[in-house]
C-alpha positions as CSV (number, residue, x, y, z in Angstrom):
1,X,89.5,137.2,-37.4
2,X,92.9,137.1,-36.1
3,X,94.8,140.4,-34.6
4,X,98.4,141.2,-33.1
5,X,97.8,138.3,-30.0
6,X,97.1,135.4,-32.5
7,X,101.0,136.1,-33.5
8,X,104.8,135.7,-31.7
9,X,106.4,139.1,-31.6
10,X,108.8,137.8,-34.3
11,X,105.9,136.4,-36.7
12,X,104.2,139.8,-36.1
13,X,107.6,141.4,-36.8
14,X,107.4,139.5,-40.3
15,X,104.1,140.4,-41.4
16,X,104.4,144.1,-40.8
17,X,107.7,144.6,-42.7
18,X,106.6,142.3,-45.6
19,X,104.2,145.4,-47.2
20,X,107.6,147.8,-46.3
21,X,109.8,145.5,-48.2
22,X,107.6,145.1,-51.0
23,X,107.1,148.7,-51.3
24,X,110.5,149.9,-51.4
25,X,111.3,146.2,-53.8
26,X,108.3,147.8,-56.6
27,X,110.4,151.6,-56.0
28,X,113.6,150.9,-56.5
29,X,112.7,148.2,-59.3
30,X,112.0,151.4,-61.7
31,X,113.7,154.2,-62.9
32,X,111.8,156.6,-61.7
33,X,113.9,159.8,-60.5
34,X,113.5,161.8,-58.0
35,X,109.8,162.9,-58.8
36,X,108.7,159.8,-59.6
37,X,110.0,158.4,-56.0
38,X,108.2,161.1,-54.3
39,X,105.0,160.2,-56.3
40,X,105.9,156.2,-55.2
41,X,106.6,157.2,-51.7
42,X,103.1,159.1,-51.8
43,X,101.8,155.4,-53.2
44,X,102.6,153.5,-50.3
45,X,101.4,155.9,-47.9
46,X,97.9,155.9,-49.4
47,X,98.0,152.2,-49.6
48,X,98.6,152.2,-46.0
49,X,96.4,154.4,-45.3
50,X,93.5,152.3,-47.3
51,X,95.0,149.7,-44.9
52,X,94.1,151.4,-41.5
53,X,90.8,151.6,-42.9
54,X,90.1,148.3,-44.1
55,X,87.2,146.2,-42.9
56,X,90.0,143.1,-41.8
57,X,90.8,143.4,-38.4
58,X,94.1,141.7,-39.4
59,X,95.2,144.7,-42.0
60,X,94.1,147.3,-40.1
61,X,96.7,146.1,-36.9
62,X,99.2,145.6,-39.3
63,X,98.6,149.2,-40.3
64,X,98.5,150.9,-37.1
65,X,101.5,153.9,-36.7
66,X,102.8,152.1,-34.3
67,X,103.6,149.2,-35.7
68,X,104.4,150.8,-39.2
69,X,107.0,152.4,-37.1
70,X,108.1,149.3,-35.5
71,X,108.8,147.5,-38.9
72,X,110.2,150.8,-40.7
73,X,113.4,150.6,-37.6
74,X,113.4,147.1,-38.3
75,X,114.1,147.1,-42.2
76,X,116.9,150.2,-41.6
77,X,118.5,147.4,-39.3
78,X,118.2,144.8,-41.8
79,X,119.3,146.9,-44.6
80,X,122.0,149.2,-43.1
81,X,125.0,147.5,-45.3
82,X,123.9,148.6,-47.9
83,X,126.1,151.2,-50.5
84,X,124.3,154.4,-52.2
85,X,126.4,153.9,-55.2
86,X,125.8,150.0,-55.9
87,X,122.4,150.2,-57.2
88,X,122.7,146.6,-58.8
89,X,123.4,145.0,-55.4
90,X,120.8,147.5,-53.3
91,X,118.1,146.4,-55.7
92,X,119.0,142.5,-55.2
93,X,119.5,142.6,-52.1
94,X,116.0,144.0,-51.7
95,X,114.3,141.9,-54.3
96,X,115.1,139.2,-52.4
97,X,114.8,139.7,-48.9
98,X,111.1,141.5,-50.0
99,X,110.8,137.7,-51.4
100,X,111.4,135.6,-49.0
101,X,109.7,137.8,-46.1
102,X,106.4,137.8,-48.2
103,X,106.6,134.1,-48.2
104,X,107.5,133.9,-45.1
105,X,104.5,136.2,-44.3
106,X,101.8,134.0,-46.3
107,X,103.1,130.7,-44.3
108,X,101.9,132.8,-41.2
109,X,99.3,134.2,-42.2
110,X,98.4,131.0,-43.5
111,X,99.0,128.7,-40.5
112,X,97.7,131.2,-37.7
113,X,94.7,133.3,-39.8
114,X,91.5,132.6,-41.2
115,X,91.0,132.4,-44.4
116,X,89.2,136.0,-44.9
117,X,92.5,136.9,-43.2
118,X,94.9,135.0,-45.9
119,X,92.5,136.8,-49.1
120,X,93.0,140.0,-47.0
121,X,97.0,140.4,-46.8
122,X,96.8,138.6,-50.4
123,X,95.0,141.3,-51.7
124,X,96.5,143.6,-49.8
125,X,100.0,143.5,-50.4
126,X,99.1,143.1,-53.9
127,X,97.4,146.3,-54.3
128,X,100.4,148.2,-52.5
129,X,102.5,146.6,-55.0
130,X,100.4,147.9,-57.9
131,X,99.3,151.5,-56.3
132,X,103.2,151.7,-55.8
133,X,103.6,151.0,-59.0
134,X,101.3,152.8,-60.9
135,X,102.1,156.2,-58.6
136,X,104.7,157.6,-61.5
137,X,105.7,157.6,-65.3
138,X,109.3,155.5,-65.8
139,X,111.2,156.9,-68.0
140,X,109.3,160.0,-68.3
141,X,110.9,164.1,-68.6
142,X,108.6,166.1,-66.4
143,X,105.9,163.5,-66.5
144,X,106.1,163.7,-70.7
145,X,106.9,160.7,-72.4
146,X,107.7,157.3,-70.2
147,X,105.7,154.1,-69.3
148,X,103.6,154.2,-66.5
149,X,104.6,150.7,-65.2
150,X,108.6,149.9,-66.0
151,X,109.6,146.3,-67.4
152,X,111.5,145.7,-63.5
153,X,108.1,146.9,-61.9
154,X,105.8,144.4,-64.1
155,X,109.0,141.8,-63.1
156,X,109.1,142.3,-59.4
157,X,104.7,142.6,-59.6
158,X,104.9,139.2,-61.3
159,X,107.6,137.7,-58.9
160,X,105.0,139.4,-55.8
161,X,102.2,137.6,-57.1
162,X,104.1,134.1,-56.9
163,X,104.9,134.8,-53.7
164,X,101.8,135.1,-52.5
165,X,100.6,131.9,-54.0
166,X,98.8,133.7,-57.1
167,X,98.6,133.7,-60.9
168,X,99.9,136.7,-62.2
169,X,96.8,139.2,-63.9
C-alpha cells in the first residue's frame, strides 16, 4: 500500500484537494439554500471522517487534519478570484478545476499506487460525491417538498464518475 512518501509534495498536493474540489463541485451544483449547505457541509465532513477510518493506508493519509488543512489553504489560493455574485462562473470554474484535478488525481494514483489503492480513492471520492449529495432536499421549503438529488448534482455525479475512469450507476 502506498502512503504520503510514495508521492512528490505536488502529486500529494493533488490528491488531497481532489476530494475538496469535488465536494464543494456536488454543493454548489444544487440549489440547496442555506440549510441544505449546512446539511452538505455536514456530508463531507462525515465522508472524511469515514476516510480517516478506512482500512487503506492511502485514504486514511489523505484524510489526516493535517493534510485536510493543507489542501483546504490550497483551494482558497486557487479559488480566491472568484465573485460572490457570479454564481454561473463560480460554479464553472469549479466544475472544472474539480475535473481536471480528479483526473489528474487518478493518473497518480494510478502510476504510483497499487491497485487496492486506485479501487480505494475510486470508491472513495465517489462516495463523498454521493454522501454530499444525498446530505439535503433541492428545492425543498423547510425540508417539505424538493428532490433529494438535483438534476446539476446527478450531472456533476455523472461527470465524477467519468473522471475516475467509471460507468455511471
Amino acid at each position: 500500500m502506498s502512503d504520503k512518501t510514495t508521492f512528490t509534495p505536488e502529486e500529494w498536493t493533488t490528491l488531497c484537494e481532489a476530494p475538496a474540489l469535488v465536494a464543494m463541485a456536488i454543493t454548489i451544483a444544487g440549489s440547496s439554500g442555506l440549510f441544505g449547505t449546512i446539511a452538505e457541509a455536514f456530508g463531507t465532513t462525515s465522508a472524511l471522517v469515514e476516510g480517516m477510518k478506512s482500512e487503506n493506508a492511502l485514504i486514511r493519509a489523505i484524510c489526516t487534519r493535517d493534510d485536510l488543512m493543507l489542501a483546504q489553504q490550497g483551494l482558497k489560493e486557487k479559488l480566491k478570484d472568484l465573485k460572490a455574485g457570479d454564481l454561473v462562473t463560480a460554479q464553472n470554474k469549479v466544475r472544472m478545476m474539480s475535473l481536471a484535478v480528479l483526473r489528474h488525481a487518478m493518473e497518480i494514483v494510478t502510476a504510483k499506487g497499487t491497485g487496492d489503492d486506485v479501487t480505494a480513492y475510486r470508491a472513495f471520492i465517489h462516495g463523498l460525491g454521493t454522501k454530499v449529495a444525498h446530505a439535503a432536499k433541492e428545492g425543498s421549503f423547510l425540508g417539505i417538498g424538493g428532490e433529494r438529488v438535483s438534476e446539476g448534482e446527478r450531472t456533476m455525479l455523472v461527470a465524477i464518475d467519468h473522471a475516475l475512469g467509471t460507468t455511471p450507476a
